[in-house]
N, C-alpha and C positions, 0 to 999 in steps of 0.2 A: 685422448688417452684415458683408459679407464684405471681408478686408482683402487686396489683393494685395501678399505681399514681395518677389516672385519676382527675377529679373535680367532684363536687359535680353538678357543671355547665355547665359540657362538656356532648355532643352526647352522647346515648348508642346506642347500638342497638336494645332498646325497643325504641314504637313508642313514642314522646316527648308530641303527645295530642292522647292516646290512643281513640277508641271510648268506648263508656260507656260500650258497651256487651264486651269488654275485660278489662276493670279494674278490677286488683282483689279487691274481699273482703277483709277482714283483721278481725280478731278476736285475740285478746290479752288477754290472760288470766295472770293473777296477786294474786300469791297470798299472805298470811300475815305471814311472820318468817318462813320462809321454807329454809335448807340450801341443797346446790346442790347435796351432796353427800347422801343423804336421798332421795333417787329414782331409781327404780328400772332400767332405760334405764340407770343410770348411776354407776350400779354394787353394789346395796345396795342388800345382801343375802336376808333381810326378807320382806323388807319393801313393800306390792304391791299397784304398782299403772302400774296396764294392759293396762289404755286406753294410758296414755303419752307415755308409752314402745313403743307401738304398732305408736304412731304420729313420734315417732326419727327412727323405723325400718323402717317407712316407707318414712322418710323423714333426716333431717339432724340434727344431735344432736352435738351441741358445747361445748366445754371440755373443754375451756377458755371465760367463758362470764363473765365479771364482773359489779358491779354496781357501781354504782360511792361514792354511802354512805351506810353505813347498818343500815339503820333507816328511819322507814315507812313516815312520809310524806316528807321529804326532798327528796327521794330517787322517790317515783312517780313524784315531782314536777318537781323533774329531765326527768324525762322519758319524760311529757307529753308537755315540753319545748325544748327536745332535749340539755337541757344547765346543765354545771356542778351546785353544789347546791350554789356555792358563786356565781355564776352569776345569778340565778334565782331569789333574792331575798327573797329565802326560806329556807335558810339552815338549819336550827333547828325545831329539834322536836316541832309539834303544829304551826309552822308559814303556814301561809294561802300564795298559791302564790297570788304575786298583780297582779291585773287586767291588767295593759300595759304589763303583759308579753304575749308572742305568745305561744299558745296552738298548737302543731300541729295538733291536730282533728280537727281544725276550719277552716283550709287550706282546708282537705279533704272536709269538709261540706259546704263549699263555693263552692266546685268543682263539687257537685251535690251530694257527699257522704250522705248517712242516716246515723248519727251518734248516738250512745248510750254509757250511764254507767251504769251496774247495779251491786251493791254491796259496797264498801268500796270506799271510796271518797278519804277524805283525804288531799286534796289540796285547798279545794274553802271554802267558809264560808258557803253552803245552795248547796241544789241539784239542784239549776241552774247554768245553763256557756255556753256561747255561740259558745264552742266545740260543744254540742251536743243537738241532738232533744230532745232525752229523757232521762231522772235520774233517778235513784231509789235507796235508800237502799241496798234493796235486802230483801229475804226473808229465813226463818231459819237460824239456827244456824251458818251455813256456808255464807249465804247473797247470795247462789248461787238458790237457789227452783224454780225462774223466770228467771232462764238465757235462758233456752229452748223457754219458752215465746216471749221471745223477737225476737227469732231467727224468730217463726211462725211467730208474728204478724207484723215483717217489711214489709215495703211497695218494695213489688217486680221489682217494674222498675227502682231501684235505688241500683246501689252497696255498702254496709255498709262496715259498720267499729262498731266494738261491743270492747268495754273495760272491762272483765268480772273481776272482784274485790273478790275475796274471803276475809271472816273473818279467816279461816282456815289456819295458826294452830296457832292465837293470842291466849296466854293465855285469860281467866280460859278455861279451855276445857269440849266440852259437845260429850258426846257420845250416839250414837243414832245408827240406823239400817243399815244408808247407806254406810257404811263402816266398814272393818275389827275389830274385836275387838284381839289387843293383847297383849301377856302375858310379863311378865319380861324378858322372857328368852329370847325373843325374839330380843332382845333389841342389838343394838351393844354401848357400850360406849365410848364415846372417850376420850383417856390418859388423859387429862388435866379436863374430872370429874372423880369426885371418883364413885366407885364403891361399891353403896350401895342398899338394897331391893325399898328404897325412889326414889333414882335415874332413879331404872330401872320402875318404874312405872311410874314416870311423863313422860320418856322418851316413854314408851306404848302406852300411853294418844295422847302424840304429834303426835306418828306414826299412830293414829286411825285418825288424822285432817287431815295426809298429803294424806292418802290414799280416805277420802271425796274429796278433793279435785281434786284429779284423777277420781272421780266417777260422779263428774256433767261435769269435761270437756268430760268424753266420751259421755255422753247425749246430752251433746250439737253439738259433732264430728257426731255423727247419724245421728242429725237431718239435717244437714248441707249434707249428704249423703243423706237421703232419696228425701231430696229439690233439689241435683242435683247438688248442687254449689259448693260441697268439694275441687274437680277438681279446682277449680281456686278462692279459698281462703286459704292466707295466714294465718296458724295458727304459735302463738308464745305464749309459754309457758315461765313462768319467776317464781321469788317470788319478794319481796322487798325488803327483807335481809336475812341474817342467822337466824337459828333456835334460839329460847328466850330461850337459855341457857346460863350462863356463861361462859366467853371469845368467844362466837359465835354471837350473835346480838350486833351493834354497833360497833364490833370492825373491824380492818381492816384484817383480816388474813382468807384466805381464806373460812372457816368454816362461818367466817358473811357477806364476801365481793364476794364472787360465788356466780352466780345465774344459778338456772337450764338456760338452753336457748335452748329450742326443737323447729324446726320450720321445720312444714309443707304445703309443696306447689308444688304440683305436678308438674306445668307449668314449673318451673325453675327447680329443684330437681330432677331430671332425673335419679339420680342409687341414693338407699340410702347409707347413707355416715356417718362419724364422721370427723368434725376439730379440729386442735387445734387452727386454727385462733382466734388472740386476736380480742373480740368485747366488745364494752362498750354498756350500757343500753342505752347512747343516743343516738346510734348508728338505733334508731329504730326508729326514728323521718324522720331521711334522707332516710333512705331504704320504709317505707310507699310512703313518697312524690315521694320519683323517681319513685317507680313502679304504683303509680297512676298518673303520668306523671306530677307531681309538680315542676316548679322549686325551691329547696330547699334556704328559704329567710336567709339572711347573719344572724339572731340570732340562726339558729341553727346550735350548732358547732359540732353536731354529723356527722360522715361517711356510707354512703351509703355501709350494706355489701352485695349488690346484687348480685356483684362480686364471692363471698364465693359460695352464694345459686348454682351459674352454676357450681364452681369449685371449691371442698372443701380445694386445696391447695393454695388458692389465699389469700393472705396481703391483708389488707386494713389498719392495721394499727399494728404497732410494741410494740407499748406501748400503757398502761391505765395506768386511775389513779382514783385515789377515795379521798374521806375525811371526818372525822371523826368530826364532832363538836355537839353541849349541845346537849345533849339526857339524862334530870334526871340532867346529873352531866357534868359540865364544860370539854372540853374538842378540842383538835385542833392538831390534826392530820392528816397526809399526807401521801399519798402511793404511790411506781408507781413498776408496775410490766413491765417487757421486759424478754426477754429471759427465762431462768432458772431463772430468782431471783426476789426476790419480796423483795422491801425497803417500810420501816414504820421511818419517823421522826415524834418525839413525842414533838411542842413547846410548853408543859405543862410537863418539864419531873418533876417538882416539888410537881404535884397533884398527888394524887392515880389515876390511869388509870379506872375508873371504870364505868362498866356499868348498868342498872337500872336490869337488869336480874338477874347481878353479884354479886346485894346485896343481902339483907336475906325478902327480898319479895316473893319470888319463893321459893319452894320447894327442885332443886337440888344446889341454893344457900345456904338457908341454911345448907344443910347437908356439901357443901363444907367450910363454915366459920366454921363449926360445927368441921370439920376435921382438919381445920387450927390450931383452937385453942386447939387441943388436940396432935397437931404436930404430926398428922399423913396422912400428904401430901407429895408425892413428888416432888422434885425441879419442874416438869416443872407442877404443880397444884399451882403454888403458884404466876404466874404472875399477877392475879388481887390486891395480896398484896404489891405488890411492891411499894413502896415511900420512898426515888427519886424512878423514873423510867428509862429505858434505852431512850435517845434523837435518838440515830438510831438502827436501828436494821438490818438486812440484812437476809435471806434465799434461801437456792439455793432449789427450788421448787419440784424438782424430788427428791429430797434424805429425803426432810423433809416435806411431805405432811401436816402436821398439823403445820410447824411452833412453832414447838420447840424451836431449837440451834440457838441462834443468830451470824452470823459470825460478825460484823461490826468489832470488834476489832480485829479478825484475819487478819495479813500482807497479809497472801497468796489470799485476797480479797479485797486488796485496790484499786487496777484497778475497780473492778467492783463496788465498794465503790462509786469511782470518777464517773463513770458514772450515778448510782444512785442521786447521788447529782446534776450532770449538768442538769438533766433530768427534773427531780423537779424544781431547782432553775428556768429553762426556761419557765417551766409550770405555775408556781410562778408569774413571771412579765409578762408574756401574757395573761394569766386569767385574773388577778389583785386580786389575793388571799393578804388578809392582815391577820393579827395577832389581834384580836378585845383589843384595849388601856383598853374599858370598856366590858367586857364580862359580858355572863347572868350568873348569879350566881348557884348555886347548888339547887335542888328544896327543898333539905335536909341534913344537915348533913349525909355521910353516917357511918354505925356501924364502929368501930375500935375493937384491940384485945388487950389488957393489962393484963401482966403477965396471960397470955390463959385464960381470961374470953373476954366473948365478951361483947361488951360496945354496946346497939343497938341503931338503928340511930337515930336522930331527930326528933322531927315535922313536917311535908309536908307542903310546906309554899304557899299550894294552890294545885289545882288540877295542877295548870301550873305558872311559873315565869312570868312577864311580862320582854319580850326580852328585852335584852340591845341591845350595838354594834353586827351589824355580823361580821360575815369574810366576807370583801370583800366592806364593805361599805363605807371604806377610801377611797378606789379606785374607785370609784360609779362603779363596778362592775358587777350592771345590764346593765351597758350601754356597756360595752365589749364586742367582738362577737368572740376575736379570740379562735379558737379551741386547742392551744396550740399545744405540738409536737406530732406527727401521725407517723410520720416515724422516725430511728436513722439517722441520719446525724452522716458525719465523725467528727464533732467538739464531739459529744456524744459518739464516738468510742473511743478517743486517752487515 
């Protein structure tokens, strides 16, 4: 294993002011509620999506990419700042980043880059921001119909950078011609929904969104081929969280907190490959700027994985971490994964753990409250009912892919217990994550179950709460740059 220590400011051996005919490109495709394991380069039996298969065969598919939240704007706010969501000033669902934060498209487009967005915003109040030249919506159902467009119509003398925003697969789902239509059977389910005709249909639905999805990035891979410039642009496939099912969107476990991460780029990519190297979604902020010869400015605390791209055994970093707050319903959770294990502290363990997908808004929501109340769940269908909740939890990641069986209370894991907690706790006061005194309140009562009848939820007390405190704003938080721990240190071993 090769481990990279290096700086984000130290020499590469790429040139530090390339000339402009050697910058790469860069196109980022994003899309809406896609979880990693619903894709075919990453071993889903039915699901197709041929043209990303074909970007990871030909290029490097990552098997450890996490996001830092699993919830749509906090989680781009993240990306397009390079900073965790309590430093960005954005952490919760609906908040707009603020204007003094640093965009990295804006670096690029300073440095001569033609910069664009088209499709799902998410982060700005209007489809202007001084990242980029040009905005758009997007067009159909998907918000992708002009992605191809944009590719033509850029100005050739300048290396881009394109941020492609799919609506696909946000709920309500619309099905149309440019993808797959499929059946129930088709469907894999996972333990923790039930297994009903309801389920397997919505679940069909979503599989028809993820597969559009794969069908405009091929179109737009073409044309990027036919122009000549495939060869030395950088493509990077993601989602923004897990799929909008229950216990998958919002939560931390890998089902909501994976993100595909297929990256193609011939230039570096030289045998195609798979890593397990841990990369975080900020991680994508530093690796654009180095390879477009930027030096990476002290607010972003993401890592350069350029490293990875030459050698798919190479570190860059040991640990991630992610966090969990208001999306719907209050909430302030913490994760860090390293090794085999992935830890969840819950400082809410006193709320119901819930998420807006979780409730009985959705389709395989309700069929799962439906199943609750008629106590015909299994122990591990039943974690979104939980109140109290578990304050830790622990999972050793190869034995329990979905994050099942909680070990925290078993002895024979309290070493690994201890670590989890130091890891956190350092991340903690280096961030400057706080605990909000006044949090934003619930948008709704959500349903309860009494003597097996379901009591259904509240009144919507608006399309959106107006925010209280964040996480992070005791600490002014925006103004912290440090990146927290990247590597174990022997103090996190013992």
């Amino acid at each position: 294993m090769v481990v990279y220590t290096g700086s984000l400011h130290a020499e590469t051996d790429l040139n530090p002011k390339p000339a402009a005919d050697l910058r790469p490109n860069i196109v980022f495709f994003i899309a809406d509620d896609m979880s990693q394991e619903d894709f075919g380069a990453y071993g889903h039996p039915t699901l197709k999506t041929p043209n990303i298969d074909t970007l990871a065969a030909e290029g490097m598919r990552f098997d450890n990419a996490y996001l830092t939240t699993s919830s749509c704007s906090p989680t781009r706010c993240s990306i397009i700042t390079g900073r965790y969501p309590h430093n960005t000033g954005a952490p919760e669902l609906h908040s707009k980043l603020p204007d003094d934060q640093l965009r990295f498209p804006e670096l690029l487009r300073e440095a001569g880059y033609y910069t664009a967005l088209s499709g799902k915003n998410h982060m700005f109040k209007g489809y202007e921001d001084r990242a980029f030249d040009k905005m758009s919506r997007g067009v159909g159902p998907s918000g992708s119909e002009e992605w191809v467009d944009f590719v033509k119509d850029r100005p050739k003398d300048k290396p881009f950078f394109f941020w492609f925003a799919a609506y696909d697969g946000h709920r309500g789902w619309t099905i149309n011609d440019q993808a797959p239509v499929y059946a129930p059977e088709d469907v894999i389910v996972p333990p923790y929904l039930v297994d009903t005709p309801a389920v397997r249909e919505d679940l069909a639905q979503y599989y028809h969104e993820v597969s559009r999805y794969d069908h405009f990035i091929g179109l737009v891979t073409e044309e990027l081929r036919q122009q000549g410039v495939l060869e030395n642009t950088l493509i990077v496939v993601a989602s923004d969280n897990g799929r909008p099912f229950p216990r998958d969107k919002t939560y931390l476990y890998d089902s909501g907190i994976k993100t595909p991460w297929v990256v193609h780029y011939p230039r570096l990519i030289k045998e195609p490959s798979v890593t397990d190297s841990f990369v975080s979604v900020i991680d994508l902020s530093a690796t654009c700027l180095e390879l477009a010869g930027i030096e990476a400015p002290a607010p972003i605390q993401g890592q350069s994985f350029t490293p990875i791209l030459k050698d798919p055994e190479a570190v860059v970093r040991e640990v991630v971490f992610a966090e969990h707050n208001w999306h719907v319903y209050q909430s302030h959770e913490r994760m860090v994964r390293f090794g085999d294990y992935l830890y969840i502290k819950n400082n809410y363990p006193n709320l119901q753990n819930l998420g807006h997908e979780s409730d009985m808004v959705y389709l395989s929501g309700k069929e799962l409250w439906k199943a609750q109340a008629a106590g015909e769940t299994l122990s591990h269908q039943q974690q979104i009912f939980a109140n109290p909740c578990p304050q830790e939890q622990l999972f050793q990641v190869s034995r329990d892919p979905y994050q099942l069986w909680n070990l925290a209370e078993q002895s024979a894991y309290a070493h690994i217990l201890g670590q989890a907690r130091s890891l956190l706790a350092d991340w903690t006061e280096q961030t400057g994550d706080t605990i909000p005194a006044n949090p934003t309140p619930n948008r709704r009562e959500p349903p309860r179950i009494v003597d097996g009848e379901i009591i259904p939820m509240g009144k919507k007390h608006g399309r959106q709460n107006p925010h209280a405190e964040f996480p992070g704003a005791a600490s002014d938080a925006t103004e912290i740059n440090h990146p927290g721990p990247i590597l174990l240190t022997p103090s996190h071993k013992k």
